[in-house]
C-alpha positions, 0 to 999 in steps of 0.5 A, spaced: 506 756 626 501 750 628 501 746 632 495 741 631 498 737 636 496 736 643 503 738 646 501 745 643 501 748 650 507 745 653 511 748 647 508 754 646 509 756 654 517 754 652 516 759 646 513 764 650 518 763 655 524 764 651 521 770 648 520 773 655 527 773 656 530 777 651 528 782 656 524 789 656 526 793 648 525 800 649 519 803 650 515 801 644 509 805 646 508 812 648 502 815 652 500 823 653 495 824 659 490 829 658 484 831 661 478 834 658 472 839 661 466 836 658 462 842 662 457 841 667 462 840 672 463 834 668 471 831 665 474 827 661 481 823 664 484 820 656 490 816 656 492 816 648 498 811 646 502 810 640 505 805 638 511 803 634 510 800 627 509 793 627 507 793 635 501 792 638 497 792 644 490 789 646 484 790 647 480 790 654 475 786 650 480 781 648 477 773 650 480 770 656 486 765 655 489 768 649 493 775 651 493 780 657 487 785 656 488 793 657 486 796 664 485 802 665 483 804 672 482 812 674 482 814 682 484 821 685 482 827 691 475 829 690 472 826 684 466 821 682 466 816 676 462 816 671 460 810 668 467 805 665 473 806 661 471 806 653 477 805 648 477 809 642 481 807 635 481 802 630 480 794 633 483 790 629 480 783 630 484 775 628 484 769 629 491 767 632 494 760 631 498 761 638 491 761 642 487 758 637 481 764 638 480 770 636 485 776 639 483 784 639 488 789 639 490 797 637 496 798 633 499 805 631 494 808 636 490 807 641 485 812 646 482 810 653 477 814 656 474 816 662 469 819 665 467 823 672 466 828 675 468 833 681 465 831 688 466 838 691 465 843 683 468 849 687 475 844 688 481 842 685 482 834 684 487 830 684 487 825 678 491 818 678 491 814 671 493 807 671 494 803 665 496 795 666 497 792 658 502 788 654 505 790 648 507 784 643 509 785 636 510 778 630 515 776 635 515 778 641 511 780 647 514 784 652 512 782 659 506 786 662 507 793 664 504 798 670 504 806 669 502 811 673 499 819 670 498 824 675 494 830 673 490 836 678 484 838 675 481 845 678 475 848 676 474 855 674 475 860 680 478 855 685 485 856 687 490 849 686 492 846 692 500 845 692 501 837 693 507 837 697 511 841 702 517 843 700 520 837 705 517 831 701 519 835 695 526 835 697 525 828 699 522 826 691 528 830 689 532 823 691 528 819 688 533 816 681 531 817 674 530 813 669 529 814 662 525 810 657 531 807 654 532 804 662 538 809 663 539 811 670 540 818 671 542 821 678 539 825 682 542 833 683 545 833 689 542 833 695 541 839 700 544 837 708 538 838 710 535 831 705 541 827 706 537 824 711 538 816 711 531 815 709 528 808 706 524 811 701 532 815 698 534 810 693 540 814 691 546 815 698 550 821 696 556 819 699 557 813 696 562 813 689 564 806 688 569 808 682 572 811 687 574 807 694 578 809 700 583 804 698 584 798 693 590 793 695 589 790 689 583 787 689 579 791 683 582 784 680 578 780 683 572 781 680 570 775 677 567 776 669 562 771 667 565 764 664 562 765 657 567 759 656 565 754 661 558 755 657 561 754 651 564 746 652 556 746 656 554 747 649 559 742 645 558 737 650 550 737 648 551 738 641 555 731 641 549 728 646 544 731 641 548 727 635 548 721 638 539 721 638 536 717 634 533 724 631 541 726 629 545 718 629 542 715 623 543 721 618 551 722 620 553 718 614 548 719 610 549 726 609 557 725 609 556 720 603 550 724 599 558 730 599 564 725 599 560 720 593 554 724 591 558 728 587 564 727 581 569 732 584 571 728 590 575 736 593 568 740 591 564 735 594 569 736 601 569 743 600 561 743 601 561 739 607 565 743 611 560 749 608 554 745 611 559 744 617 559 751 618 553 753 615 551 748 622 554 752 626 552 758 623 545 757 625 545 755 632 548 762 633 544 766 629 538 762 634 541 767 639 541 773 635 534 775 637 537 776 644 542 782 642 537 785 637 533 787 643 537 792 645 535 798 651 534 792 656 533 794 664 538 792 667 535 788 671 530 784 668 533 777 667 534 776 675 527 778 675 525 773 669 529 767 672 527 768 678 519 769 677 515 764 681 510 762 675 516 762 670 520 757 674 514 752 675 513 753 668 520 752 667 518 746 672 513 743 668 516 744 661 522 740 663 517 734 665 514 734 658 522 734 655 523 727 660 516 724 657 519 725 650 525 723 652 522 717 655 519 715 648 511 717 650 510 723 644 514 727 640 516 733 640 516 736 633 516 742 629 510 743 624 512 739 618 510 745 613 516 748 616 521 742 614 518 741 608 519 749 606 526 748 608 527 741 604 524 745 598 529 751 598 534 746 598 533 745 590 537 752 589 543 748 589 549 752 590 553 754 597 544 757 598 541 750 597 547 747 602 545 752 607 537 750 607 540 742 608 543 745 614 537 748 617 533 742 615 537 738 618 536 743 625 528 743 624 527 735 623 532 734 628 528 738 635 524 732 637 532 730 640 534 736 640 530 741 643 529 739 649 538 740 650 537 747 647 532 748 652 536 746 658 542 750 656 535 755 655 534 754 662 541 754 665 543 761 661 537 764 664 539 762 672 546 762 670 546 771 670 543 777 667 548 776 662 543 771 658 545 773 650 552 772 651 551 767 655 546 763 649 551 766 643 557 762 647 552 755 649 549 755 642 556 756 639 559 750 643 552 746 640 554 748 633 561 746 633 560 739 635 555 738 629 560 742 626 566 738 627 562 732 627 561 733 620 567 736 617 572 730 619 567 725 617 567 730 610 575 729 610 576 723 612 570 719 610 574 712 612 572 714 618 564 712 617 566 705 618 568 706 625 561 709 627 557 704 632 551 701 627 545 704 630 541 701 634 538 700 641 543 704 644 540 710 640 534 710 645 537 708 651 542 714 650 535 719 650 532 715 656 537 717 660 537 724 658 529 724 660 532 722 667 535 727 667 531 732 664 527 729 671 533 732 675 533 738 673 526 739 672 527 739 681 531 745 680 526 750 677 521 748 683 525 748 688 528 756 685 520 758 686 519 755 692 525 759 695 523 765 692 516 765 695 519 763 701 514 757 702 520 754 703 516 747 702 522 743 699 527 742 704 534 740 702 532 733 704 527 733 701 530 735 694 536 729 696 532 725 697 527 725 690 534 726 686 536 719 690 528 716 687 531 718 680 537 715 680 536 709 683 531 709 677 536 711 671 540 705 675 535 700 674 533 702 667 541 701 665 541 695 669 535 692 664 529 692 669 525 697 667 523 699 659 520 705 655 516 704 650 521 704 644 526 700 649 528 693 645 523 687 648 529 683 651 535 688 650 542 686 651 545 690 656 552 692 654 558 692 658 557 700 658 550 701 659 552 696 667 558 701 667 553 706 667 549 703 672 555 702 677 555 710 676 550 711 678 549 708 684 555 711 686 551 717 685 546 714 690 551 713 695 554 721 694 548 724 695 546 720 701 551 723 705 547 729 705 542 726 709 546 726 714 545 732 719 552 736 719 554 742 721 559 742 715 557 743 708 556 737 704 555 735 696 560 741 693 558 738 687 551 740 687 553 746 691 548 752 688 543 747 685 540 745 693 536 748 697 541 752 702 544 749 708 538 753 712 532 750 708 532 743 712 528 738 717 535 739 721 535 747 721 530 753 721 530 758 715 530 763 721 537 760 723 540 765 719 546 763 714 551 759 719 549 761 724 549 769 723 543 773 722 545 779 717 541 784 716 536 784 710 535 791 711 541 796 708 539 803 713 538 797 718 545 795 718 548 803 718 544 804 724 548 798 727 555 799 724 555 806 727 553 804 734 558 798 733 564 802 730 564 797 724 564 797 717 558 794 713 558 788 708 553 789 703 551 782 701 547 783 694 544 776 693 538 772 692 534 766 693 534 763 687 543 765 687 547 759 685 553 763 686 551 766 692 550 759 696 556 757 693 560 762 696 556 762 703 556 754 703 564 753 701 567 759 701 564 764 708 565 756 711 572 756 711 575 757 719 579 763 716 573 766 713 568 766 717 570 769 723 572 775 719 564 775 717 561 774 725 566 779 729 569 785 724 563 786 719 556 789 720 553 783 715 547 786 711 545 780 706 540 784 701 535 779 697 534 782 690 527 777 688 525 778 694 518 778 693 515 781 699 511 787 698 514 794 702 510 797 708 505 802 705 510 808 708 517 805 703 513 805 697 516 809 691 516 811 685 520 812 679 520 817 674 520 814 667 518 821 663 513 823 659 509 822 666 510 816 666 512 812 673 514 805 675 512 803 682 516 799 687 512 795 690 517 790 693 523 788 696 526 785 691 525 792 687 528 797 692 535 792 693 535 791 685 535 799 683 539 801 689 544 797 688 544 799 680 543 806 683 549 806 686 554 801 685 551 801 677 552 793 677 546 788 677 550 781 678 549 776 684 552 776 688 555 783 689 559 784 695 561 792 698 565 793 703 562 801 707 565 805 712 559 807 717 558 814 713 557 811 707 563 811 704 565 805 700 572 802 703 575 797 697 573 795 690 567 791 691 568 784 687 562 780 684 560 773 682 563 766 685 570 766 687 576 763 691 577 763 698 584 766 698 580 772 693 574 773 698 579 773 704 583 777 700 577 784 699 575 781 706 582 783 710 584 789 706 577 792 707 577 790 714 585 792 715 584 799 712 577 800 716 580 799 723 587 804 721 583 809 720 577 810 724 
């Protein structure tokens, strides 16, 4: 693909982003750790990959700014390096468009090798190998990975050391397994002895969560993801999307090129409805990749949306979508790709009318990509569940061009109503670039919150809405134009409607300026900082005035000493949902008191970016030797929550007894005040009978 513009890197950042997303596939490279006795007290650590067809990892000696070169790093007890790591295998050398450089890389095997020696020749050493590489193939690049291999070398006539006692053996035992295509295995059940809450024992022995004390009918209430709000998301951009300049203007030719270009009026409709659902049907198919990928880690699309880098990423790339909007460049795919698809349509038949429909979504992404990389953007915030929720959007994307199409087909009179195109075109996507701004603010203020920088205050974040809106006002109101906007525009009865609208909006968000005790702006609720993440409060403050723990073996200590059941709160700083429910649903008179006298509340962030003390650091067993290293908070609420719940959405909220036990049926995702406070009271009610 090239891209021989200067927006090159924009739009390959947003490929590289959308690909990232589809999420880890099963371990497409396997390794094996050996260690060779070279003699003279001399060895070798060899690390050897294999990779599956068609994948590929890079060399160390890759050039800077194109991929992520391989490291190999070999430490341990007693022993010395010699020299650095060496590669070994059959380079492969290519100059990529993508980077525009030469790359490097191994494909099917690869070897890495280093050298040293024992210290002591009469001691066994303990050999710690670690490779960091990235593994790409022609479509996809997974996100970079660090394994761990542990070997003991002892030289001839030296006794090997035992590495554990049998008490740190029992405590690894706890210790969750994963196996390469990401499944939890649980762990065998401790003795008494390790039952011993412990930071490091991921699994808890006495929770069952699929067999709780009692229900009282909340197993209900726990709440799916509303793949149909994301449906009509994406039949609302489809219809925006067909009202750009890039989409308008080709509604009737293509109508009429069915209805009169043909001699057989019926065939010529019938073709038209093909090319609607041939429409349809590509949007849909855009999204396959996503389920293709299959084997994903369960909690891989929280940790993606809610990477610091990738956010501002998401940050930058919807400023470049605004500047396209607002007419400064355009966003195009390469011409060759157009120019092939328009070529194929000389095949004539239901193959040729497939190949008009993939032109028209190619020359048509100047208007339409930044739209689709919205719902992109808002898929990958919006859950874990990022395929289906992509599938759902880019359906409803689809049906409206869909619809579109098929009735002017049907009903060709219908053309003679269309508004004339015009000025108004560009208007409707100068609008859609101050929107872009506005959502652009979302992507940095989720980076902001994750890295707890907390530099964009929920003020502040009103106030830069409040600059764009009374910018979008002005523009409609005809005192400011972009470079495609007409010399002496005339400003239309709807574009001051607009106006109106607008500055209505104005008004609507000062209000949350105003410092409050109360909630404000439900409207934007999930989207603005939290109520805590303001000039008026601390983010120490807590949430409402609570200060739950963040800290699960914390909260048990403290449930036992009060004689209280725990709350369990998995939530996140880049949540939507999780500020929704504690901005208008834990604020509620009845709910709230629940929250502060009869739970111990333990509120676990699972992007918690925070690297754990040295003594909480684990690891967890992937097989074949490899170990994965949980190095943050983030990591060890994310895999204690799937270890012992088997659930990865945000929020998640588990009602425990102070043993351990759980108490009701845990109940997900943003819902009703009266389905809250239902889970709520029976949970707290049953506690309280039976303690």
């Amino acid at each position: 693909m090239k891209f021989s513009s200067i927006y090159k890197i924009p739009l390959l950042l947003f490929f590289f982003i959308t690909l990232a997303v589809s999420g880890q596939i099963k371990n497409p490279v396997k390794f094996k750790f050996t260690i060779n006795e070279l003699g003279d007290n001399q060895y070798e650590a060899v690390l050897n990959a294999t990779m599956e067809s068609g994948w590929h990892i890079y060399s160390k000696d890759i050039p800077e700014d194109t991929g992520i070169p391989t490291d190999y790093k070999v430490s341990g007890k007693n022993i010395e390096l010699i020299g650095k790591f060496t590669e070994v295998g059959k380079k492969h050398e290519e100059f990529s468009e993508a980077f525009g450089g030469k790359i490097i890389f191994y494909s099917n095997t690869a070897g890495f090798k280093q050298k040293f020696k024992l210290k002591d020749g009469t001691k066994p050493g303990d050999v710690v190998a670690e490779i960091t590489y990235q593994t790409c193939d022609d479509r996809v690049c997974l996100a970079p990975n660090t394994l761990e291999f542990n070997k003991q070398v002892t030289p001839k006539g030296a006794a090997e050391e035992v590495k554990t006692d049998e008490k740190t053996a029992a405590k690894d035992s706890l210790q969750p397994v994963v196996d390469t295509l990401g499944n939890v295995v649980q762990p065998a059940i401790p003795t008494a002895e390790t039952q011993k809450l412990d930071p490091k024992n991921l699994k808890i022995e006495s929770i069952n969560f699929q067999k709780p004390l009692t229900d009282c009918g909340t197993g209900s209430s726990k709440i799916s993801e509303n793949y149909w709000t994301y449906l009509l998301l994406g039949f609302i951009g489809g219809l925006i999307a067909l009202l750009t300049p890039c989409v308008f203007p080709m509604i009737p030719l293509t109508v009429s090129f069915f209805t009169k270009g043909n001699k057989n009026p019926a065939k010529g409709k019938r073709d038209a409805l093909i090319y609607g659902f041939f429409i349809l049907l590509i949007f849909v198919l855009l999204s396959v990749p996503f389920h293709l990928i299959d084997g994903i880690a369960g909690n891989i699309f929280n940790e993606i949306s809610t990477n610091v880098w990738l956010n501002i990423a998401f940050f930058i790339i919807f400023i470049f979508f605004a500047g396209s909007f607002f007419g400064y460049y355009d966003i195009t795919l390469p011409s060759s790709i157009a120019n092939k698809s328009s070529k194929a349509e000389e095949a004539g038949g239901i193959i040729g009318i497939f190949f008009m429909a993939l032109t028209l979504v190619i020359v048509s992404f100047s208007c339409t990509g930044p739209i689709l990389g919205s719902l992109l953007g808002s898929a990958i915030t919006g859950s874990a569940n990022v395929p289906m929720l992509l599938t759902f959007a880019l359906a409803g994307f689809g049906l409206a061009w869909a619809i579109v199409f098929g009735l002017l087909a049907l009903f060709p009179q219908a053309l003679q109503s269309l508004p004339k195109s015009g000025g108004w075109m560009n208007t409707v996507k100068v609008v859609l670039g101050f929107v872009e701004l506005a959502l652009a603010l979302k992507f940095l203020s989720k980076a902001d919150l994750v890295s707890k920088t907390f530099l964009i205050k929920r003020e502040l974040f009103i106030g830069i809405w409040i600059v764009v809106a009374i910018g979008l006002a002005i523009y409609l109101f005809g005192l400011i134009k972009f470079p495609h906007d007409d010399k002496k525009p005339k400003i239309s009865v709807t574009r001051k409607i607009l106006g109106v609208l607008g500055i209505g909006f104005v008004v609507y968000l000062v209000q949350g300026l105003i410092p409050s005790d109360r909630p404000k702006l439900q409207l934007l609720s999930g989207i603005l900082p939290p109520l805590n993440v303001s000039y008026f409060h601390d983010e120490k403050d807590g949430i409402l005035g609570m200060h739950p723990e963040h800290d699960f073996f914390t909260a048990i200590e403290l449930a036992k000493k009060e004689g209280k059941p725990i709350l369990i709160d998995f939530t996140g700083y880049g949540c939507e949902n999780c500020r929704k429910m504690e901005e208008f649903v834990w604020s509620e008179p009845d709910i709230l008191p629940i929250l502060q006298n009869d739970v111990v509340l333990a509120s676990l962030y699972v992007d918690d970016k925070e690297e754990l003390p040295e003594d909480q650091k684990t690891k967890i067993d992937l097989g074949d030797g490899q170990v994965k290293k949980v190095k943050t908070i983030g990591d060890r609420w994310s895999l204690f929550q799937q270890v012992n719940f088997n659930n990865n959405s945000q929020p998640h909220y588990v009602l425990l007894t102070p043993d351990g036990k759980v108490i009701n049926t845990p109940v997900s995702g943003y819902m009703e005040k009266e389905k809250f406070k239902k889970f709520l009271e029976c949970g707290v009610n049953y506690y309280k009978q039976n303690k």
